[in-house]
N, C-alpha and C positions, 0 to 999 in steps of 0.2 A: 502417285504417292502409294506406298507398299503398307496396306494391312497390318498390322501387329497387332498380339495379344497383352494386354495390361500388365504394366514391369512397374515397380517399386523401389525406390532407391531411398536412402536421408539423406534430407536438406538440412543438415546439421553439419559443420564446420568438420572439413573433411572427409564427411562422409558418416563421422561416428555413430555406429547404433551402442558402443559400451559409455556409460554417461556418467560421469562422476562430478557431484557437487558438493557443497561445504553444507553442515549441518542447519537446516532453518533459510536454507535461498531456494527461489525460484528455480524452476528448470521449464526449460522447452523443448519440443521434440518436434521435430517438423517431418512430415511421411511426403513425397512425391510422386504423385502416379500419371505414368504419361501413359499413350497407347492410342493405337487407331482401329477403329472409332474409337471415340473418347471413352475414358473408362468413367466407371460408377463414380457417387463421394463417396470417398474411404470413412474408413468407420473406422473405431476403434477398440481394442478389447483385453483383457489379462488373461496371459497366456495358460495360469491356472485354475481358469474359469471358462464357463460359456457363457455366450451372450453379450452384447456390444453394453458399451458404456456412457453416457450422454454427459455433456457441458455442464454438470453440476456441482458443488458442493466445494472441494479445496482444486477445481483445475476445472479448465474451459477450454472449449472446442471451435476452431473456426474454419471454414470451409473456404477455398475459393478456387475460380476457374480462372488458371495461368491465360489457355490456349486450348483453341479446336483441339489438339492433343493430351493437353499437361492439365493437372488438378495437384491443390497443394492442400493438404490440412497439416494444420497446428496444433497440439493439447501443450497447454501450457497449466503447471501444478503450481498454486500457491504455496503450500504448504507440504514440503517434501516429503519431511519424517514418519508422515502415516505410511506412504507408500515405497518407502526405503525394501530395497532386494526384492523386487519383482520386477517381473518380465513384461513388458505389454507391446501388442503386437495391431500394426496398422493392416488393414485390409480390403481390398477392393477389386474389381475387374471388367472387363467387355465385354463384346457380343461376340468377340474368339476367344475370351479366356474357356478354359472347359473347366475351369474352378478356381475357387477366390485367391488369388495371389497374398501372400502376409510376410512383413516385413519387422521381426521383433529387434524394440529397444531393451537393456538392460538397465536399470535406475537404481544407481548406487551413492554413497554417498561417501565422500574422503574419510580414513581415520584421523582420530585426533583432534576434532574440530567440535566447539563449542558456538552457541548460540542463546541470546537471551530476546524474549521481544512481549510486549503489553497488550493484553488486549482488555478489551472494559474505556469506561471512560475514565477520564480524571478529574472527575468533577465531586465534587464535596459529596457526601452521602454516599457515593457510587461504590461500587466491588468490582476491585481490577485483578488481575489474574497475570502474573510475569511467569513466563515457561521457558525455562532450562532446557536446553538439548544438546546431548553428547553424544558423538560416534567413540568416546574413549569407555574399554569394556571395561576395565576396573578402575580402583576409587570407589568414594563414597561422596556426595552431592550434598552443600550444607551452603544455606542462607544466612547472608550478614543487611544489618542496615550499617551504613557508617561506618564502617571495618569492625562493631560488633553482632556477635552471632545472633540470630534472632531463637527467642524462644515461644513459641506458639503459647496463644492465648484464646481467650473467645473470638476474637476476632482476625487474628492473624495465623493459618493456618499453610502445610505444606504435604505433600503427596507424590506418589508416583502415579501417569497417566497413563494405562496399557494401551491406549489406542494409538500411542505411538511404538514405533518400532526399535527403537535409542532406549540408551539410558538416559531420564528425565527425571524431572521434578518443575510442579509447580505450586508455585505462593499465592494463596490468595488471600487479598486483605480485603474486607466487608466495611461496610459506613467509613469510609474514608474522609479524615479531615486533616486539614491542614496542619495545625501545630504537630502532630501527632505521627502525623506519616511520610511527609517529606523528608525526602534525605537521595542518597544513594544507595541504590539494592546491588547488591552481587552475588552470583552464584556459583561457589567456588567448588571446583573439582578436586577431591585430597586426595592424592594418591601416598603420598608420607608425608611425615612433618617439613621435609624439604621441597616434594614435588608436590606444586597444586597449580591450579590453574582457573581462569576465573576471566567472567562476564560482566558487566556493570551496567547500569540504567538509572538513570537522574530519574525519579518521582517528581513533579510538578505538580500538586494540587489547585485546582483554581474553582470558582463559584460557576455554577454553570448557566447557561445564556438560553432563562427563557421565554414563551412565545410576549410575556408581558413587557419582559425585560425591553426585548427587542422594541415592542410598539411605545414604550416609555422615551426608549433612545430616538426611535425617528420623530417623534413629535416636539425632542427639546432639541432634534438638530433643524426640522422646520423653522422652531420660534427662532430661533441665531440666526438662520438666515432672512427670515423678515424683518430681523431689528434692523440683521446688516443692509438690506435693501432699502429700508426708511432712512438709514443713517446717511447713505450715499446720497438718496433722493434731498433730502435736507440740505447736504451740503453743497451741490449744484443747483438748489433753488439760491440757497443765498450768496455763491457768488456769482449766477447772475442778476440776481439784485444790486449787487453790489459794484456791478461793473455798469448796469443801466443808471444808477445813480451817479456814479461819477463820471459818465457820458453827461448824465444832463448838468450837473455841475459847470464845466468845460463849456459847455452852449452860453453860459452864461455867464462867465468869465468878464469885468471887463476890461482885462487886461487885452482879452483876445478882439474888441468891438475898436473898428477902426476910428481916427478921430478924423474931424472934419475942418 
């Protein structure tokens, strides 16, 4: 088997290192490094930076060994839009590479594409946060509940977020309750009184489930289950009492005592 030094390809559909996704989805990058001897685990890094990057925060890292030969790592990004038009570039190599072979992706995102999604919980009291994300460069970004506009209050607030790299906005509504905030949110992109365009999210508020809650609910589905285990046992006591009884009945029958 012939020596080689550590080559790089993507293991992405085709081949592609140019990557285009829709505003607010997941992406994956897969880096491939084969080579004899085996090459290093690739690392990963942004191509307008130094220094590797570790499996944290909105995207995760996983290593694994294909073959004596091949090593395959993954970074896969949660949350795209922070890292919208950057370069990041895989890199690794042998004991014949004479330096680190790099392999750059480009991480882009389609035009024209909207995105809405919750985070927070939805439980009564709670402060949820619904975020907007547009790849569309003009327009103006305005919150409706119920196909009316919302107008910020002490409670219900809306902003642009610079740590994304879009045009956004997001709503955050604080002590959330029921009658009050359920509905449907949208986030409508105006570009004229005729072109808009728009995102929608059902609100659901519900009481939230806790640790008492939970130990209240297992001990009234215990007692239901022992009634029902006494219930069963009672009624298999009495019909086989009831079947021993008219056994002995039947013994004594005398219709059944022969005559003589």
């Amino acid at each position: 088997i012939v020596n080689f030094s550590a080559k790089l390809r993507s293991g992405n559909t085709n081949g592609q290192t140019n990557i285009f996704q829709d505003v607010g989805t997941q992406m994956k990058l897969t880096c491939l490094v084969y080579g004899n001897p085996q090459p290093d685990e690739a690392s990963w890094m942004w191509a307008d930076t130094s220094g590797t990057i570790s499996g944290e925060g909105d995207f995760t890292i996983t290593n694994k060994i294909k073959n004596e030969y091949q090593r395959e790592s993954v970074i896969e990004f949660m949350f795209l839009p922070i890292y919208h038009n950057r370069n990041i570039q895989c890199a690794s190599k042998n004991a014949l590479s004479s330096s680190t072979e790099k392999l750059s992706f480009s991480l882009q995102m389609n035009p024209g594409t909207m995105s809405l999604h919750l985070t927070g919980s939805e439980e009564t009291g709670a402060t949820v946060q619904l975020v907007c994300l547009t790849t569309f460069t003009e327009g103006e970004i305005q919150w409706m509940k119920d196909n009316i506009v919302i107008t910020e209050n002490n409670r219900i607030t809306y902003a642009t977020n610079s740590t994304y790299t879009t045009k956004n906005s997001v709503l955050t509504i604080v002590d959330i309750e029921e009658t009050a905030d359920n509905g449907v949110y949208a986030c409508e992109l105006v570009k004229s009184d005729t072109e808009k365009y728009r995102k929608t999210y059902n609100l659901t508020i519900g009481q939230a489930v806790t640790d008492e809650d939970l130990s209240t609910g297992i001990i009234v589905a215990l007692v239901v289950l022992v009634a029902f285990i006494i219930i069963v046992v009672i009624l298999i006591v009495v019909v086989f009492v009831h079947g021993r009884r008219k056994k002995d009945r039947s013994m004594f029958d005398g219709s059944s005592i022969p005559l003589l």
